[in-house]
C-alpha positions as CSV (number, residue, x, y, z in Angstrom):
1,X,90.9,111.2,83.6
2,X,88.0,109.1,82.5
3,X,88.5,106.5,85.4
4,X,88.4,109.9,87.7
5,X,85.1,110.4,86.1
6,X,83.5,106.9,86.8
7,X,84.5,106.9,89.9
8,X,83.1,110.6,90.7
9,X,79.7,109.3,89.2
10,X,79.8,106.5,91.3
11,X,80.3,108.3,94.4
12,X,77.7,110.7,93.5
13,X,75.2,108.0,92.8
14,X,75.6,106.2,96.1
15,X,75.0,109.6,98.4
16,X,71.3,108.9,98.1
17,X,71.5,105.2,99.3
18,X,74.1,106.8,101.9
19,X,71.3,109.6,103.4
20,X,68.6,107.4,103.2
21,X,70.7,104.9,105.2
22,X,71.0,107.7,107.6
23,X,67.7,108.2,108.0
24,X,66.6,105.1,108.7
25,X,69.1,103.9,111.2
26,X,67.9,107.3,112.7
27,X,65.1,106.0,113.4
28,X,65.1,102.5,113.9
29,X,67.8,103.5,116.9
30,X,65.0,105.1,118.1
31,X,62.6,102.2,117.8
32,X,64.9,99.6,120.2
33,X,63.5,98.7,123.5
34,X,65.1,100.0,126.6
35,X,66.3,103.6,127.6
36,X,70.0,104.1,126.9
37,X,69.6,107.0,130.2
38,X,68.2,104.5,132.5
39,X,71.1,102.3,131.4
40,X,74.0,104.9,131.3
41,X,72.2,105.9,134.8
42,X,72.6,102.1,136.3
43,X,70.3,99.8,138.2
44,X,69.9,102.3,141.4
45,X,69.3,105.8,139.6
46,X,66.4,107.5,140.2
47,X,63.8,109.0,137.7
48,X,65.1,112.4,138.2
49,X,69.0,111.6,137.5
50,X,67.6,109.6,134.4
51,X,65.5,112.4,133.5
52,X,68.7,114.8,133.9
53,X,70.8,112.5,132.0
54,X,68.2,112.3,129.3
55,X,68.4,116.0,129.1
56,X,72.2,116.2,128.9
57,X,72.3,113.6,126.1
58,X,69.3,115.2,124.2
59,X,67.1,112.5,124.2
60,X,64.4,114.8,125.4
61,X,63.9,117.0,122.7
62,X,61.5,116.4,119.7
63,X,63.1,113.7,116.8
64,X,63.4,116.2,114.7
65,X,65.6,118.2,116.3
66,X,67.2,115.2,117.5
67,X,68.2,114.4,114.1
68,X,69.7,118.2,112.9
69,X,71.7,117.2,115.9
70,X,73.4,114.4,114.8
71,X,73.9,115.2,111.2
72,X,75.5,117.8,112.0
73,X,77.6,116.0,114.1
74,X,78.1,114.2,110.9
75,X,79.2,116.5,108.6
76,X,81.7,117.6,111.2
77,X,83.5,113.9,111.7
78,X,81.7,113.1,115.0
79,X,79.6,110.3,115.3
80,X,79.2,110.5,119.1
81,X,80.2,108.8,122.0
82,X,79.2,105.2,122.8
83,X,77.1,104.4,126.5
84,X,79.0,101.4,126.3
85,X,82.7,102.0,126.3
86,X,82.4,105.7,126.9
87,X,84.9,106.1,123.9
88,X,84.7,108.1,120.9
89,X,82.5,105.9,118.7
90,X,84.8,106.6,115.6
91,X,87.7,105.6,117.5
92,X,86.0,102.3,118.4
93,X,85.3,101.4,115.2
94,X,88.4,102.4,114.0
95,X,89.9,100.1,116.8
96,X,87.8,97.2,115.8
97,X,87.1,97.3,111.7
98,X,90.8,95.5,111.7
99,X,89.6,92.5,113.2
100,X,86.5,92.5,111.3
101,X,88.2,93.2,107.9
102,X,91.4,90.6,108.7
103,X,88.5,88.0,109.9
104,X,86.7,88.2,106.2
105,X,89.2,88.2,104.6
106,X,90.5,85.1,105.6
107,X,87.3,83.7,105.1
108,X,87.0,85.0,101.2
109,X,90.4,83.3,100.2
110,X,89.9,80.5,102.0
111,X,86.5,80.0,99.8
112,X,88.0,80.7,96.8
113,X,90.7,78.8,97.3
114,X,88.4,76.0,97.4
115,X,85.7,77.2,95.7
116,X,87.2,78.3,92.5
117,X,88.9,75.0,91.6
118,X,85.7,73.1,92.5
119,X,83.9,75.4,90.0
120,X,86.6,74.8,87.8
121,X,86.5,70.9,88.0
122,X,82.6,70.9,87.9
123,X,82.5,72.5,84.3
124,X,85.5,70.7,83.1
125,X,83.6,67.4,84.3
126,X,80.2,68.8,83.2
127,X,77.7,65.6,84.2
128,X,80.3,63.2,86.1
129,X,80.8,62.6,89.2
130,X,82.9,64.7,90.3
131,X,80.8,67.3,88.6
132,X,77.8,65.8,91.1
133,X,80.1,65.6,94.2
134,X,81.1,69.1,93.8
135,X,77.6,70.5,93.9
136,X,76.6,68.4,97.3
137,X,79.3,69.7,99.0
138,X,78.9,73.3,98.0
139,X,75.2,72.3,99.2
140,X,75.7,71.1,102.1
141,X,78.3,73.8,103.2
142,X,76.1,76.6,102.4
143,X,72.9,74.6,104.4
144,X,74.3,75.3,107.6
145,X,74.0,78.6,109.4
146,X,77.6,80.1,110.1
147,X,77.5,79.7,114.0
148,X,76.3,76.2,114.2
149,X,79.1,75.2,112.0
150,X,82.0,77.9,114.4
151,X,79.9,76.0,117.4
152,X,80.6,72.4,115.9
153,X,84.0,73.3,114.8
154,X,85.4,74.7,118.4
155,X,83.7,71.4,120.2
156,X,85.6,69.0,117.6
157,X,88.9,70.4,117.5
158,X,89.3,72.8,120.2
159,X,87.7,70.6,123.2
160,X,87.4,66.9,121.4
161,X,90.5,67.2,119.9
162,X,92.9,69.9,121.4
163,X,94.0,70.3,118.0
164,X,93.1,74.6,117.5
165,X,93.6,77.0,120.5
166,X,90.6,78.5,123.3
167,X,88.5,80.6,121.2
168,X,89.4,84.1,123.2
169,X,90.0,86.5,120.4
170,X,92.6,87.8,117.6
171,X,95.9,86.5,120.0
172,X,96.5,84.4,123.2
173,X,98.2,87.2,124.6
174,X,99.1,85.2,127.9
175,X,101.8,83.6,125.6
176,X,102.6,86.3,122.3
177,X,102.5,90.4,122.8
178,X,100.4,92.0,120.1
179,X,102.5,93.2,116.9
180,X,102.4,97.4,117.0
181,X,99.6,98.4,114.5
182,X,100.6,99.1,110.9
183,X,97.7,97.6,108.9
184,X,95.6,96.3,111.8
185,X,96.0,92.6,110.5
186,X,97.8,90.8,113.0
187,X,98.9,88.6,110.5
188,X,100.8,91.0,108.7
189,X,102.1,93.3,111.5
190,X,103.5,90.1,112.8
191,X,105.2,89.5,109.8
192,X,106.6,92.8,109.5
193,X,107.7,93.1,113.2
194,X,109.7,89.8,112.3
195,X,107.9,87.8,115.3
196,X,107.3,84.2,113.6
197,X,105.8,83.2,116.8
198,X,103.2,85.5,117.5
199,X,102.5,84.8,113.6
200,X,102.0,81.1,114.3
201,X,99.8,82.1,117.6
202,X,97.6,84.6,115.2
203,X,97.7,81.9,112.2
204,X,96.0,79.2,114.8
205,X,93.5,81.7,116.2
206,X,92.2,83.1,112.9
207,X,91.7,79.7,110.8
208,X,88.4,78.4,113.0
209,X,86.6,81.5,112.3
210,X,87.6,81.9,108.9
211,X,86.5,78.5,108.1
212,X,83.1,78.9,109.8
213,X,82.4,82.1,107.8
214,X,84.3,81.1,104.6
215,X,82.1,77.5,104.2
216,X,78.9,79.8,103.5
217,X,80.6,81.7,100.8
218,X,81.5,78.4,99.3
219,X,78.5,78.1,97.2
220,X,78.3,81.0,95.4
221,X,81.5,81.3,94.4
222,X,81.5,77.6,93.1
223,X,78.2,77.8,91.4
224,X,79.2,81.2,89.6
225,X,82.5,79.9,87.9
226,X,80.8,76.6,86.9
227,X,78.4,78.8,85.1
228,X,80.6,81.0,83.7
229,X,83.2,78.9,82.9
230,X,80.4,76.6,80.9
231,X,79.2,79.8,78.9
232,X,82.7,80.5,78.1
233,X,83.4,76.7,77.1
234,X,80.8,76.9,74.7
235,X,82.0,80.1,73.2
236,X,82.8,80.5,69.5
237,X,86.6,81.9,70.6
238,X,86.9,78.9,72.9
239,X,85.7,76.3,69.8
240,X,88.0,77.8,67.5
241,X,91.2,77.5,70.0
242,X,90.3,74.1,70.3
243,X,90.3,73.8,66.5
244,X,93.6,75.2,66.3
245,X,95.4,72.6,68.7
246,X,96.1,75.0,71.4
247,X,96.4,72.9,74.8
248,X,93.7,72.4,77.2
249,X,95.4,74.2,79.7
250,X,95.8,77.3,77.5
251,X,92.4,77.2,76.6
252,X,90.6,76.8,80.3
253,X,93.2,79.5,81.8
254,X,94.3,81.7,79.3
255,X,90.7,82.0,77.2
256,X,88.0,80.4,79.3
257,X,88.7,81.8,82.7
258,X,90.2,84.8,81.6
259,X,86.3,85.9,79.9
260,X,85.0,84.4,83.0
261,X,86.4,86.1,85.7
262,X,83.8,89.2,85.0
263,X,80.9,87.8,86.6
264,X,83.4,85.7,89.1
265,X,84.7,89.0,90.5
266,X,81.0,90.9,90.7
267,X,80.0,88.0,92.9
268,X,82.9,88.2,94.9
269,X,82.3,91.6,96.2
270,X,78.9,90.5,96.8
271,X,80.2,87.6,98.6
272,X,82.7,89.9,100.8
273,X,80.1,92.3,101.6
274,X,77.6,90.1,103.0
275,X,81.1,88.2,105.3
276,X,81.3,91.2,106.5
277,X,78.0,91.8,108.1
278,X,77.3,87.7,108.3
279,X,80.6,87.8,110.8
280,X,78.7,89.2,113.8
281,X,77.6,85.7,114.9
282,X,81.2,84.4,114.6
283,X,82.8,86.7,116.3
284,X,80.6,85.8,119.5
285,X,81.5,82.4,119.6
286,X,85.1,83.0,119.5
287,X,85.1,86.0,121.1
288,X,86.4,87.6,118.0
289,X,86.9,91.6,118.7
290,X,85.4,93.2,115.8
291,X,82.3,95.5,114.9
292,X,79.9,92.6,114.6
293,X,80.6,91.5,118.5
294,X,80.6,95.8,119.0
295,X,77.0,96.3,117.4
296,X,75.8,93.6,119.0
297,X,76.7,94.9,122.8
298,X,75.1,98.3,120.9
299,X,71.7,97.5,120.2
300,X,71.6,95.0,123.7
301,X,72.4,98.1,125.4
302,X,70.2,100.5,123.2
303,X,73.1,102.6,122.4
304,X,71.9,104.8,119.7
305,X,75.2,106.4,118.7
306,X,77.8,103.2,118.7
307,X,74.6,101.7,116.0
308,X,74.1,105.0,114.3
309,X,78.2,104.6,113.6
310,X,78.0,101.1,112.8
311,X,75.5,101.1,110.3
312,X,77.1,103.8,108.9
313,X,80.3,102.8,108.6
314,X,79.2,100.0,107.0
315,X,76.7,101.8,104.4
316,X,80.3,103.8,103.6
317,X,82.1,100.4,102.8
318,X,79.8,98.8,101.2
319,X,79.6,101.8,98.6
320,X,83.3,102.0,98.4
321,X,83.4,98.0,97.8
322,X,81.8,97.9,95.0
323,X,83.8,101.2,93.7
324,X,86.6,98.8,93.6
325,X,85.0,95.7,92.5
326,X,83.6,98.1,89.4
327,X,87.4,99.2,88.8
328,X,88.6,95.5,89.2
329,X,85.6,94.8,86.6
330,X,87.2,97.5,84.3
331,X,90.2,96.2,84.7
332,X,89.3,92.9,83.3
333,X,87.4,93.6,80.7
334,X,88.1,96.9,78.7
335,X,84.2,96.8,76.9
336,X,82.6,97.6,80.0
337,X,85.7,100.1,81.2
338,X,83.9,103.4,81.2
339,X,80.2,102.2,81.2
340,X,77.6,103.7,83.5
């Protein structure tokens, strides 16, 4: 019941940030150059059919009005229909967040799984060398913006060494059939469809991209457990397991990184929610179909609706990301359980 109550409060604390976030993309849709009618309309439209399809989409009347409109299209599910693709702009997103989410993802665990045990070794060997190794390369990784690196990675082992696939997307669907949507990861509703294949085509297509997004998450994850895992070194519970002869390895996994997973797993959703709107420049250079690549087209195209839904959308996972990084938080540490 408590846990019901936290995460109520949490919910209900976030609506603001959520309306003002509606607000401003409001307006700042408003503010892109370019008239989505004369685009919808095409290159040989004449002021009076862009005038009457400015009418029909209701880009004529005052912004206030403008935006009763679309919150009430809003509160009633609808977030309007994209210029673009002519689609629902829900059901576009809803089409695409797979990709996007599948892409991060990928990228998260493949930083932890390099990050953490750097962090680790880089406490352990407080002052060494590896200690000084591990923070250059966590530099260096994070110095790099995330499309130079997807751009240097494709030229080395896609067309230098033919070692990774043509950057075209989730599947090379010349060769493999996409799996029938269950999650919307490809690598599990391949799995679960049985077709190892198509697994192995997926596999090769997602670990470029999630390599080029995961390197930038690198540092922060590495510099957060050497930190923590120092402060918890150093802890009176820590020095008193080592008095008692308990093994090293008890002591690092069972004590040390058990207290300092807390601030490990706060950055982590951090981490995630910044992958997930730093992935827009990846998914251009391998052609990657997920909402980054969609929001893109959206604002080149001045479609208000398809970036009204996207900023949205993400202002609605962001909130509900760090409801679950505050349970997982809880979890962990029972002192902070119903705080806040």
């Amino acid at each position: 019941m408590k846990t019901l109550l936290v995460i109520g409060r949490r919910i209900v604390s976030a609506l603001p940030s959520i309306v003002g976030v509606v607000i401003v993309t409001f307006l700042l849709a408003r503010a892109l150059p370019g008239d989505p009618a004369a685009y919808y309309a095409g290159s040989s439209a004449t002021p009076e059919s862009i005038a009457d399809i400015r009418s029909r989409l209701g880009l004529d009347k005052p912004l206030v009005f403008q935006f009763v409109d679309y919150v009430e299209k809003i509160a009633e599910g609808d977030l309007g229909t994209s210029l673009s693709s002519g689609q629902p702009v829900l059901n576009d997103l809803a089409t695409r967040l797979p990709a996007s989410m599948e892409l991060t993802t990928a990228a998260l665990i493949f930083a932890l799984a390099i990050g953490l045990p750097l962090g680790l070794l880089a406490a352990v060997k407080q002052g060494s060398l590896a200690d000084h190794l591990c923070r250059i390369i966590v530099t260096v990784g994070a110095a790099f913006p995330t499309f130079f690196v997807a751009l240097v990675l494709v030229f080395i082992f896609y067309y230098k060494l033919d070692w990774a696939p043509q950057p075209l997307g989730r599947l090379d669907e010349i060769y493999f059939s996409a799996p029938d949507p269950v999650t919307g990861f490809y690598l599990v509703d391949t799995l679960i469809a049985g077709d190892l294949e198509a697994f192995r085509g997926a596999l090769s297509q997602i670990v470029l991209p999630a390599i080029s997004l995961g390197l930038f998450a690198l540092a922060p994850i590495a510099r957060i457990t050497r930190a923590s895992m120092l402060a918890a070194l150093s802890s009176d519970f820590c020095r008193t397991a080592r008095a008692m002869g308990l093994s090293k390895p008890r002591i690092l996994i069972g004590y040390a990184l058990r207290n300092a997973m807390l601030p490990i797993v706060n950055v982590l959703g951090m981490v995630f929610s910044f992958l997930l709107g730093a992935n827009v420049l990846v998914e251009q250079v391998f052609a990657w179909p997920g909402i980054g690549a969609y929001a893109v087209n959206a604002v080149i195209a001045s479609d208000y609706a398809a970036v009204q839904g996207f900023v949205l959308v993400m202002a609605i996972l962001y909130v509900l990301l760090n409801l679950a990084v505050d349970l997982v938080a809880t979890a962990i540490d029972p002192r902070v359980r119903y705080d806040g």
